[in-house]
Every structure is written in structure tokens, then in C-alpha cells.
ROPA-784544 format. One record per residue (C-alpha): x, y, z; residue in one letter. Coordinates in steps of 0.1 Angstrom, whole numbers. Layout:
<kolfis>
((X Y Z) 'A');
...
</kolfis>
This chain:
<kolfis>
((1093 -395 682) 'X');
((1067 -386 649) 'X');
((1036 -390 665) 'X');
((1005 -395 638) 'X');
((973 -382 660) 'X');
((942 -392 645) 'X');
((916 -375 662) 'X');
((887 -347 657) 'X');
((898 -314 663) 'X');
((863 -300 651) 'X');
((874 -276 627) 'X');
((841 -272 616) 'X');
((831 -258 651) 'X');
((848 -226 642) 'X');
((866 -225 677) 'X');
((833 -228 696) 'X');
((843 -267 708) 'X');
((881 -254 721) 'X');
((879 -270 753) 'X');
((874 -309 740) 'X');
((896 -331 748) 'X');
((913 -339 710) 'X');
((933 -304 715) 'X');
((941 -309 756) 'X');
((961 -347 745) 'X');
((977 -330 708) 'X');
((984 -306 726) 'X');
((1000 -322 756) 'X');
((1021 -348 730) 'X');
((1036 -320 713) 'X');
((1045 -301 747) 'X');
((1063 -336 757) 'X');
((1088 -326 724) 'X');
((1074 -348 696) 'X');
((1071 -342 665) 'X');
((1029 -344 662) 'X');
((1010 -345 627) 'X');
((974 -340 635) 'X');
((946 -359 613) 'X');
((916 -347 619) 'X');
((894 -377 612) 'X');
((854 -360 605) 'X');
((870 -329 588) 'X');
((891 -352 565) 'X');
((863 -371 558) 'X');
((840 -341 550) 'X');
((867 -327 527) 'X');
((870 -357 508) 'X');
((830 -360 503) 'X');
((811 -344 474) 'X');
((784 -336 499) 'X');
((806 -329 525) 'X');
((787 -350 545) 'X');
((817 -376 568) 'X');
((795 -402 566) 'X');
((799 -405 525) 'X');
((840 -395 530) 'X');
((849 -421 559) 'X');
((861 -446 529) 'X');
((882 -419 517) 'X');
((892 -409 548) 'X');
((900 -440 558) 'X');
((927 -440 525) 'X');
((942 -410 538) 'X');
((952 -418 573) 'X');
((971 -452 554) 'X');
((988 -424 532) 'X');
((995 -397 558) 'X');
((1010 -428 577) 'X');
((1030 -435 546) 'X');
((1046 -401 544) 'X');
((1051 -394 580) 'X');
((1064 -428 589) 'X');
((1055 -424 628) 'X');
((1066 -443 658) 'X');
((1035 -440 671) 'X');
((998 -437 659) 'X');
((973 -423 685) 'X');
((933 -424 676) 'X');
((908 -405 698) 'X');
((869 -417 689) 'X');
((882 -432 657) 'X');
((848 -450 650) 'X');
((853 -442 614) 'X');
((889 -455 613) 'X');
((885 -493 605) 'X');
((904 -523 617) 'X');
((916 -533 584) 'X');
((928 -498 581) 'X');
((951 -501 612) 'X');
((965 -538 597) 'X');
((973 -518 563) 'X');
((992 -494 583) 'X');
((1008 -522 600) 'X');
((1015 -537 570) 'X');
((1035 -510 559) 'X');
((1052 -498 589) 'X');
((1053 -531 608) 'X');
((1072 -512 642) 'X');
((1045 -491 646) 'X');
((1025 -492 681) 'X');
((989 -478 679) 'X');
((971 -467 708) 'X');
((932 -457 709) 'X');
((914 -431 738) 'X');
((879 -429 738) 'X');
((857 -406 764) 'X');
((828 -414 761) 'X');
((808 -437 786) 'X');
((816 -475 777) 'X');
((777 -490 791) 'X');
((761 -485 759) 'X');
((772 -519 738) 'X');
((763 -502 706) 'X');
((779 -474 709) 'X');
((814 -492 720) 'X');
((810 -520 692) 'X');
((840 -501 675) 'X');
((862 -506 702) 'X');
((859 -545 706) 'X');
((863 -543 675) 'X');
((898 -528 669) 'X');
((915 -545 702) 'X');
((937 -570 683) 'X');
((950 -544 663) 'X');
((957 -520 694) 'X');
((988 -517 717) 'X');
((969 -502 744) 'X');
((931 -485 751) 'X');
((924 -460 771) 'X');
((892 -450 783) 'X');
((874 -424 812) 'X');
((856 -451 827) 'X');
((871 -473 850) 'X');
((862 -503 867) 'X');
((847 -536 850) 'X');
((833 -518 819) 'X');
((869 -513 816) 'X');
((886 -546 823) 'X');
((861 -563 801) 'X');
((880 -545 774) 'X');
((916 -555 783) 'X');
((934 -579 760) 'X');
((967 -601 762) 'X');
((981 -577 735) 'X');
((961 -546 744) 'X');
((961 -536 784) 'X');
((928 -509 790) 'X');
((941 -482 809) 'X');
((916 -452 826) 'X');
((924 -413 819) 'X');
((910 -387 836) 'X');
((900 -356 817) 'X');
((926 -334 805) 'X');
((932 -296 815) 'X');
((949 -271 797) 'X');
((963 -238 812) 'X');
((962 -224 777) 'X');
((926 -233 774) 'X');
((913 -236 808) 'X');
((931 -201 815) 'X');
((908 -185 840) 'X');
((903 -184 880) 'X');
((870 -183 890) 'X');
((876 -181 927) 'X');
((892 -147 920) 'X');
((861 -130 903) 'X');
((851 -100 926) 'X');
((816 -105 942) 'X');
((807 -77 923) 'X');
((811 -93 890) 'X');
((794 -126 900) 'X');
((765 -136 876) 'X');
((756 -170 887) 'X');
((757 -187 926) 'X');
((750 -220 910) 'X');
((759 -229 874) 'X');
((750 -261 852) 'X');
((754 -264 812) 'X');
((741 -296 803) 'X');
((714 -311 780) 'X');
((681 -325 793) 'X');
((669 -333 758) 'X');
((661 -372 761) 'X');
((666 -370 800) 'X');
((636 -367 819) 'X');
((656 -374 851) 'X');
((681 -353 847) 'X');
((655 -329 838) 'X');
((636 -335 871) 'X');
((665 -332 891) 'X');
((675 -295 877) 'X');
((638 -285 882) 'X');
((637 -294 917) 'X');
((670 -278 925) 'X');
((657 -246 914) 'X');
((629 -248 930) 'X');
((651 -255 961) 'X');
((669 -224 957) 'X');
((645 -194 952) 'X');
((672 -176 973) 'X');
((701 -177 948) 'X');
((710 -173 915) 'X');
((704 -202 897) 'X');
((721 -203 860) 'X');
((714 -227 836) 'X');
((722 -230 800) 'X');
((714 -257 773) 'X');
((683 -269 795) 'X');
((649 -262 812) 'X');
((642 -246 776) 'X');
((676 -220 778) 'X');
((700 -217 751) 'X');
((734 -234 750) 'X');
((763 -207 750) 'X');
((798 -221 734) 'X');
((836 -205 735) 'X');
((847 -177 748) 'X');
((812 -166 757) 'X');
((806 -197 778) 'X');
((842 -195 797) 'X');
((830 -159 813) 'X');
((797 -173 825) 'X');
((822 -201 846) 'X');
((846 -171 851) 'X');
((812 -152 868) 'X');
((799 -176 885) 'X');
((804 -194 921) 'X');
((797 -228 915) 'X');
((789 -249 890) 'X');
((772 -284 892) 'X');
((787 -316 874) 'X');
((761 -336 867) 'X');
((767 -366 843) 'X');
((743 -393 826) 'X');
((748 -419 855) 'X');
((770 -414 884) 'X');
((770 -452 893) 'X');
((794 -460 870) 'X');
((835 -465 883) 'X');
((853 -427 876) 'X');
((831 -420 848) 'X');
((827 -381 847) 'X');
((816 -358 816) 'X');
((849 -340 805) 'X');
((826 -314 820) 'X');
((845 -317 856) 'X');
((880 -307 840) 'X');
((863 -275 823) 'X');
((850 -267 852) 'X');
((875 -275 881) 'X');
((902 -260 855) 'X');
((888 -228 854) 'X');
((889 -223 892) 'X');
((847 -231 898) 'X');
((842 -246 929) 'X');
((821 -277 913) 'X');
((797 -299 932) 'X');
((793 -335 918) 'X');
((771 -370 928) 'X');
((788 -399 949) 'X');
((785 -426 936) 'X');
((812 -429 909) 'X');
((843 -433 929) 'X');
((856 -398 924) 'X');
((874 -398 957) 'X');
((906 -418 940) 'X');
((906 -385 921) 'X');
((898 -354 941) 'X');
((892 -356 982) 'X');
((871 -335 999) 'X');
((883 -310 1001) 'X');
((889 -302 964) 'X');
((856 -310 950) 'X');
((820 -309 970) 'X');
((803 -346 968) 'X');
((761 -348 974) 'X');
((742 -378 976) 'X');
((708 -364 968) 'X');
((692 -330 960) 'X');
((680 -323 995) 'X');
((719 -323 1006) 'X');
((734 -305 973) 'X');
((708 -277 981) 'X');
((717 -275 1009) 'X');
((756 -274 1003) 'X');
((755 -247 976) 'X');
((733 -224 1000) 'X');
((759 -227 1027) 'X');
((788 -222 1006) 'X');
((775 -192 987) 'X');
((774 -171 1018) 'X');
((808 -190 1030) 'X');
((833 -171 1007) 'X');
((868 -183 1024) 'X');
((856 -223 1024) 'X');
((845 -217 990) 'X');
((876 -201 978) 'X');
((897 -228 992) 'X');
((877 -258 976) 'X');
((881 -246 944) 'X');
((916 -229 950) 'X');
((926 -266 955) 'X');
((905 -281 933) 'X');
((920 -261 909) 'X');
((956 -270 920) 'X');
((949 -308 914) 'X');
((939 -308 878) 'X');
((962 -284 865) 'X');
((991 -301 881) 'X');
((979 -342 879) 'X');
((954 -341 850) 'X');
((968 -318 826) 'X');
((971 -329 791) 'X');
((1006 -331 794) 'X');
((1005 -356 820) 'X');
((982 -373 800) 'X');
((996 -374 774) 'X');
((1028 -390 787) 'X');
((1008 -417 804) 'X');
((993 -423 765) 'X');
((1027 -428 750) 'X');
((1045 -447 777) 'X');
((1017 -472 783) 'X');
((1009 -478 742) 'X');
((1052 -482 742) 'X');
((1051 -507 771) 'X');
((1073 -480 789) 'X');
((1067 -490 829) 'X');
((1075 -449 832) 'X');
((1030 -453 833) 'X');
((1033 -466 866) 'X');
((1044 -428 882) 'X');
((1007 -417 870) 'X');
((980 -407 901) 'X');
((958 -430 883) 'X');
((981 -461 874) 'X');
((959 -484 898) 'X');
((930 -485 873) 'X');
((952 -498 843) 'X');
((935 -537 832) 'X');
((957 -564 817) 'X');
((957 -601 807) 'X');
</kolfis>
């Protein structure tokens, strides 16, 4: 099929921002064998600005996409965080190619009203949402016409290329890794602090908080490639399979990672791919055991590693996009077809 994907592939990021997740799905449509135009929506809208500021260039933005959609006539018309793509846009486009399905995928957490407004917004207009919560935020979404589907983060062996759990011990920087901000998150905050303080034993890296630098790119993948284990540690862990895309960078590049219960990760990962911790006092405990534990720690991530790149890759993904915007039942087959909402 032509496949229009109107995402942000951060161009502006210089390469820094590789690993997010607007590459992993383009990437995994085109590997599937379609033809893929890429729209990059902020870029586009920067390059049509005066200022270059997207903001002042959405309007135009939004113009191009109906033209681009014009020229390429797709079969399909996949938005990731299309906040800036309106609905009126997507009925132009309709308009003008009237067999045209349009799917939308969003990552971001869905408990903030505001910041999903967008999305309630645009359902009539959808085929099919997909989203990396689960659960009732979810299902509240789901529409006769539009069925709200979870997705897991995407993996890709081309970005997520390294092994962790085959780094030497003489080449380890880090027992215990987290990169994460704590700017606004005094709990989150708290909790690192404590850990630390827990820890005086190991190695303890953190980047982006507690006052440290964030490191980006290629620099960033040889601190994970360095480094034992890493902690994935996301805004609220109550919420149904909602996870930072943090968890696939990690678990993709071979870290043993360590992450809350709470959030119903189980239907994703068992135990013995992934370490789960209910509080610091056990998660201290865990990562002090498992640093001295090579073999068990080599395992868990060995497997952890295993899962992603062969269930959560952005191929896989992808292919769960298409089929369930088409209304192909082929989304069924998918690990995570049990958290798909209709009405």
C-alpha cells in the first residue's frame, strides 16, 4: 500500500532523539513492504513559519499534509501526536480521497484531560486509536467507528543495536542506571535520593536528575551498553500498562531493567524477563543482590531482551497499526490483542 505517516521525526534534534518511537513505527511500516512517505509534522510546521517557530506554521502545516495527501493518494494515513493536525484537516482529506482509512498512535500518558483533549477530539474522524495505556483510560476512548487499541513500545534492532548483558565486567560503568527528569517531581525526586542513599555500596548512575546533566544519542546508548541495570521509573505506575518508552530502550539494549508493580506489566514481560519492586526498601535490595549475581542477571536481561525484540518490535507494531485501522482481524495474532476497546 502508499502509506502517508504523519508523525515527528525530530529533525531538529540533529539525531540526538534516534530512539523515539516516530522512527521504530516508520520504520517498521516500510520493513512490512509499503511504500511510506514520511511527514514530519513540527519540522514542516517550522519550515513553513517566518519565525520558525511550529506554533505560527501549524496552519500551514496543516495545508501541506491535505496536499502531500493529494499527491501521494495513500491507502492509508497514520498520525503519531498529531496535536497540531486538526479534525477538519482529516475531513478535507476525506473529502478528497473518500477510501482513505486514518489511524492515530499516541504515547503519551492519557490521565491528563488537557493534554488528551486532541484525541476526543479527532475520534469521529479516526478508523482506529491506538495508545500505550491500557485499561479504562483507554476504553473511555473507544468509538462505534474508532476501536482504541493498546501498543507497547516499539524496539528496533537497528536502533536498539547493543547487548548489555555482554559488556565485560571490566568495562562496566554503572551497577544501577536511571535517566529521567525530576524537574517538577518532587516524588520521583525523593525516591532517587533515597535509593542512593540505600546503595553506598554500588555504583549508582544517574543522568538528567539530582542536579546531573542529561546525555542524548550515541553517547547515552554506551552508558546503557556499560552499565548493569538500569531502573524504569515512570510518572505513575498505577495506571493499566502505561510505561515511559523508556522500558523498550532499555530492555532492547540488553539492560537488565527493574520497574514498579503496579501497572500490570506482567501481561507483557514475566518474571523472569524484567525484575518488579514494590517499594524502595525491596528494589534496594534486588539491585544489590543481582549485581554480585552475574549468571541470574545475565539471564533476566538475556530474556528480557529476547521478548522485545521478537514481540514488540516496530515491525510487529507496525503490522498491528495497519491491520487494525483496515479492520483486518490479522490484529488478533498480536501478544497484546486482549487490550483492544470497541463499541
Amino acid at each position: 500500500m502508499r502509506i502517508v505517516h504523519a508523525a515527528n521525526l525530530q529533525l531538529d534534534k540533529d539525531g540526538a532523539h534516534l530512539w523515539n518511537q516516530d522512527q521504530k513505527i516508520h520504520h517498521g511500516l516500510v520493513r512490512l513492504g509499503h511504500f511510506v512517505y514520511p511527514f514530519s509534522i513540527n519540522d514542516r510546521a517550522r519550515m513553513l513559519s517566518p519565525t520558525k517557530s511550529k506554533t505560527f506554521g501549524k496552519g500551514k502545516a496543516n495545508k501541506a499534509l491535505v496536499e502531500t495527501c493529494r499527491n501521494v493518494h495513500p491507502d492509508l494515513l497514520i498520525l503519531g501526536h498529531a496535536q497540531y493536525i486538526t479534525a477538519a484537516t482529516l475531513r478535507e482529506i476525506r473529502r478528497i480521497l473518500p477510501r482513505i482509512r486514518i489511524g492515530l498512535w499516541y504515547v503519551d500518558p492519557l490521565w491528563d484531560e488537557a493534554e488528551t483533549l486532541h484525541l476526543r477530539e479527532r475520534l469521529d474522524v479516526l478508523d482506529a486509536l491506538f495508545c500505550s495505556t491500557g485499561g479504562p483510560l483507554l476504553q473511555a476512548l473507544a468509538r462505534e467507528n474508532c476501536p482504541a487499541g493498546f501498543i507497547p513500545s516499539a524496539v528496533d534492532a537497528g536502533i536498539e543495536c547493543h547487548r548489555a548483558f555482554e559488556t565485560p565486567e571490566s568495562e562496566i560503568l554503572h551497577d544501577v542506571l536511571f535517566f529521567g527528569r525530576d524537574k517538577g517531581e518532587p516524588g520521583r525526586r525523593a525516591f532517587l535520593e533515597e535509593l542512593k542513599a540505600r546503595l553506598p555500596d554500588l555504583r549508582v548512575g544517574y543522568y538528567g536528575c539530582l542536579g546531573q546533566p542529561g546525555i542524548f544519542g550515541w553517547e547515552k546508548e554506551q552508558v546503557i551498553r556499560r552499565s548493569k541495570m538500569a531502573l524504569n521509573l515512570s510518572r505513575r505506575s498505577d495506571v493499566e500498562l502505561y510505561s515511559s518508552s523508556r522500558i523498550a530502550e532499555l530492555m532492547g539494549n540488553g539492560i537488565l531493567t527493574l520497574t514498579p508493580r503496579g501497572a500490570g506489566l506482567e501481561d507483557l514481560y514475566a518474571d523472569d524477563e524484567i525484575v518488579y519492586f514494590d517499594d524502595v526498601d525491596e528494589l534496594a535490595e534486588t539491585a544489590r543482590r543481582l549485581s554480585g549475581d552475574q549468571n541470574q542477571r545475565i539471564s533476566l536481561a538475556t530474556k528480557g531482551w529476547k521478548r522485545n525484540h521478537r514481540d514488540y518490535n516496530g515491525t510487529e507494531i507496525a503490522r498491528f497499526i495497519v491491520a487494525l485501522t483496515l479492520g483486518d482481524e490479522s490484529w488478533r495474532r498480536a501478544p497484546w490483542a486482549d487490550h483492544v476497546f470497541s463499541k
